[in-house]
N, C-alpha and C positions, 0 to 999 in steps of 0.2 A: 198468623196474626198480622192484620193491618197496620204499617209505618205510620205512626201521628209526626206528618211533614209539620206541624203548627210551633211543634216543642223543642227548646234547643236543645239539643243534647248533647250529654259531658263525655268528656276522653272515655276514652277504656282501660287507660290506667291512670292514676293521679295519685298526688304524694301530700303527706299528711301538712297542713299548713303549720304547724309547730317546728321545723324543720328550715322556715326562714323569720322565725321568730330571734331578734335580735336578746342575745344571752345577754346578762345583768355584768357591768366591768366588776370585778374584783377590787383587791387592794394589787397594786401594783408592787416588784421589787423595789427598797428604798436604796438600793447600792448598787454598784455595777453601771456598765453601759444601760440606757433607755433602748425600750423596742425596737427604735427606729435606729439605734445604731449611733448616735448621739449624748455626748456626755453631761452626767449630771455636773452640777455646783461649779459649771462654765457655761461662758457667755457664745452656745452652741445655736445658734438659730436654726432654720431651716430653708433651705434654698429658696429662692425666690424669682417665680417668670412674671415681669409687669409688660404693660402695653397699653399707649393712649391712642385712643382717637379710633374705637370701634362703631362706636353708634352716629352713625351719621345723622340723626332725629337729631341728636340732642346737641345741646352748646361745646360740652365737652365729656368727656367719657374713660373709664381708664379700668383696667383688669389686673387683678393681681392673684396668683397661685403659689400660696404655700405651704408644701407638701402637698398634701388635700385638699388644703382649706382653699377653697374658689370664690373670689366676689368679683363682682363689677356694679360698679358706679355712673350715673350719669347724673352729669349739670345740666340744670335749662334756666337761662335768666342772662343780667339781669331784665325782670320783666317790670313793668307799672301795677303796683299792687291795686286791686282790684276793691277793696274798704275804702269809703268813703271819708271812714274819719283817720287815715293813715295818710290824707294825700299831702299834710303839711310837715310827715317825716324829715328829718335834716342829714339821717342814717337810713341806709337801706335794714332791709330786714333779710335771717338768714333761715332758710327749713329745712330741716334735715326727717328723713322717713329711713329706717331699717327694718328689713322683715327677711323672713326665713320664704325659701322656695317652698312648694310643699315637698320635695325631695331632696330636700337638706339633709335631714340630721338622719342617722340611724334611728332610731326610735319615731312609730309610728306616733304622730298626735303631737309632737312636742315641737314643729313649726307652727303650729296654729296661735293667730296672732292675739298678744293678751297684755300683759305688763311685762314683761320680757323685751317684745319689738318697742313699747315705748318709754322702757327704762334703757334699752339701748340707742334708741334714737334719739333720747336730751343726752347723755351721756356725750353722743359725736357731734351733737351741735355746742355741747358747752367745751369742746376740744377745740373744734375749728374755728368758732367765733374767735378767739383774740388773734387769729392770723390774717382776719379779711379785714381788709382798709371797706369798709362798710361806709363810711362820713363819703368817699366815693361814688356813691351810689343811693342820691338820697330821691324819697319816695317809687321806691323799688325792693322789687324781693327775689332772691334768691335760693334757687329750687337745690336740696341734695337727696339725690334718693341713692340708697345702697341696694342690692338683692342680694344675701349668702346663696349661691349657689350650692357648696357643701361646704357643711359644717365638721371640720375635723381640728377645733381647737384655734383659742385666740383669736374668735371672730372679731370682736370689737379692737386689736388692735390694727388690725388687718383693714378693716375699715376706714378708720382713719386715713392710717397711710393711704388706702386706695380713692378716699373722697377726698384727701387733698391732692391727691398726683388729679384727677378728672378736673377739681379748679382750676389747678392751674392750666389743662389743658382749655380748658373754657376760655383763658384771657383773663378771669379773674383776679384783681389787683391785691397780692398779700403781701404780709410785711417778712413772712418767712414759710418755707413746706412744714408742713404737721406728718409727723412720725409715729407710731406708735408699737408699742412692745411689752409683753404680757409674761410673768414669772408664776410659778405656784410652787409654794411653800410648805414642805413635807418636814416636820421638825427642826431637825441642824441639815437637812439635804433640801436646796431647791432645784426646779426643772427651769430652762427659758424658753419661750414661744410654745407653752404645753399643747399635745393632742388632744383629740375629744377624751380618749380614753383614759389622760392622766389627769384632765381635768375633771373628770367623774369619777373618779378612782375611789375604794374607801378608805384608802390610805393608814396612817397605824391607829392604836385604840384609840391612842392618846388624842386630845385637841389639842392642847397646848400648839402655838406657835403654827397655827396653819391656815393656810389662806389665799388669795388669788391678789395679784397686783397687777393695772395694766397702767401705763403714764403715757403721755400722749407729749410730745416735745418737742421744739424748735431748735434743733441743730445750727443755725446759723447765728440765732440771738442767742444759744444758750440758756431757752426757757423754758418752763414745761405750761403748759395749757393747761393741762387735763393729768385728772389723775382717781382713779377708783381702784376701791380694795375690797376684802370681803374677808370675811373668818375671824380669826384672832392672832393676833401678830404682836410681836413687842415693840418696841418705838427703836430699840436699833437691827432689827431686823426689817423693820420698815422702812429704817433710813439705807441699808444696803441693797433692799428691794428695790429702791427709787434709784439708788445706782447704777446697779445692774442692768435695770431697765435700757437707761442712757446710755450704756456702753452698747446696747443691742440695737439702738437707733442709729448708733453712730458708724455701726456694721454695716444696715442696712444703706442708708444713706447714697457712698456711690454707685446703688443697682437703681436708687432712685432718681440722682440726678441724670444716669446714660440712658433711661429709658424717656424721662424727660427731655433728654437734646436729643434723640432721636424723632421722637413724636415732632420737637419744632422744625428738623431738618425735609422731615416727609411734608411737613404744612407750607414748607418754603421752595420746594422745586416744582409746581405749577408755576408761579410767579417767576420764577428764575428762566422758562423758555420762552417768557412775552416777548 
């Protein structure tokens, strides 16, 4: 029988596609060590690798890895906004875009962008705007785009931190860095900096007291920006949420300021052999 050269033809052996279909997460243990080896109902984050000044397109740029979770950020601006009826602004103006890779998340379908990319996109603009001296920069606008690279948990607070570490690599004039830090509240036990998988957990029958916390906060002024929740929480579990939160900022903090003086130390040794 004659070879039909025209037709592609499949392996000789191939394996059923159910087989890298991603399983549904469970209810996770409420006790003990977390997966990762990490302690519940403390303030446990998760290691953190930053890095400014990859994109050379752009004004400013910055990369943050933790655990899994991958974003990078670029600034571009300030530019002369382009609205004819904006040109008598006295304040610049700030944009913020977030969106998923399409090989973000485990689950197939669930970067495809909808209310999600821009319920998290006002979210990191209503964070960052009270740290940009904006009166600075009037009849001008200012670009922040995020990409999640992988989504493995507390992307939105990751973001933050990682679009303000990129301003400030831009030169962008603020009054203080934007931090941010995400808890999820499993009864009387929370996690800090949750994974995709504790964040999607089905957690116990009960609702009562459960719910997601991210604060977004200025370590230097001692302020928070930004602050979103989700579920049902009590109002003093919500007041140790916003704690907790702050103490994980304040963790984070000096891996932010050394990756900050490094990024300006690399920008400063061209000029240093004139």
């Amino acid at each position: 029988m004659p070879t039909d050269t025209k037709r592609v033809r499949g392996p000789d052996v191939s394996q059923s596609p159910s087989l890298f279909v991603c399983k549904p997460v469970g209810a996770l243990p409420s006790h003990g060590p977390r997966p990762d080896g990490r302690q519940r109902d403390e303030v446990d984050v998760r290691p953190v690798f930053v890095r400014c000044g990859l994109v050379s397109q752009a004004k400013g740029s910055a990369y943050i890895e933790a655990g899994n979770t991958k974003l990078m950020c670029c600034v571009y601006g300030p530019r002369e906004t382009e609205r004819r009826d904006e040109t008598d602004m006295k304040c610049g103006r700030l944009t913020t875009d977030m969106r998923f890779a399409p090989f973000s998340c485990p689950e197939r379908g669930s970067w495809i962008q909808g209310s999600q990319d821009k319920d998290l996109s006002l979210m990191l603009h209503e964070s960052l705007q009270p740290a940009l001296c904006l009166h600075k920069y009037p009849r001008s606008q200012i670009e922040v785009n995020v990409m999640i690279l992988e989504n493995s948990g507390s992307v939105l607070a990751h973001a933050i931190t990682c679009a303000s570490l990129a301003l400030a690599d831009a030169g962008i004039e603020m009054y203080d860095l934007v931090l941010g830090c995400s808890i999820r509240q499993e009864g009387g036990s929370y996690v800090v900096d949750p994974s995709y998988a504790e964040e999607n957990s089905c957690g116990s029958t009960s609702t009562e007291n459960q719910g997601g916390l991210t604060v977004a906060f200025l370590p230097s002024l001692n302020q928070i920006s930004g602050l979103q929740s989700d579920g049902d929480m009590t109002g003093d579990t919500l007041k140790a949420g916003v704690r907790t939160c702050i103490e994980g900022c304040y963790k984070l903090y000096p891996v932010i300021q050394k990756a900050l003086a490094k990024a300006v130390c690399r920008s400063a040794q061209p000029s240093s052999h004139n």
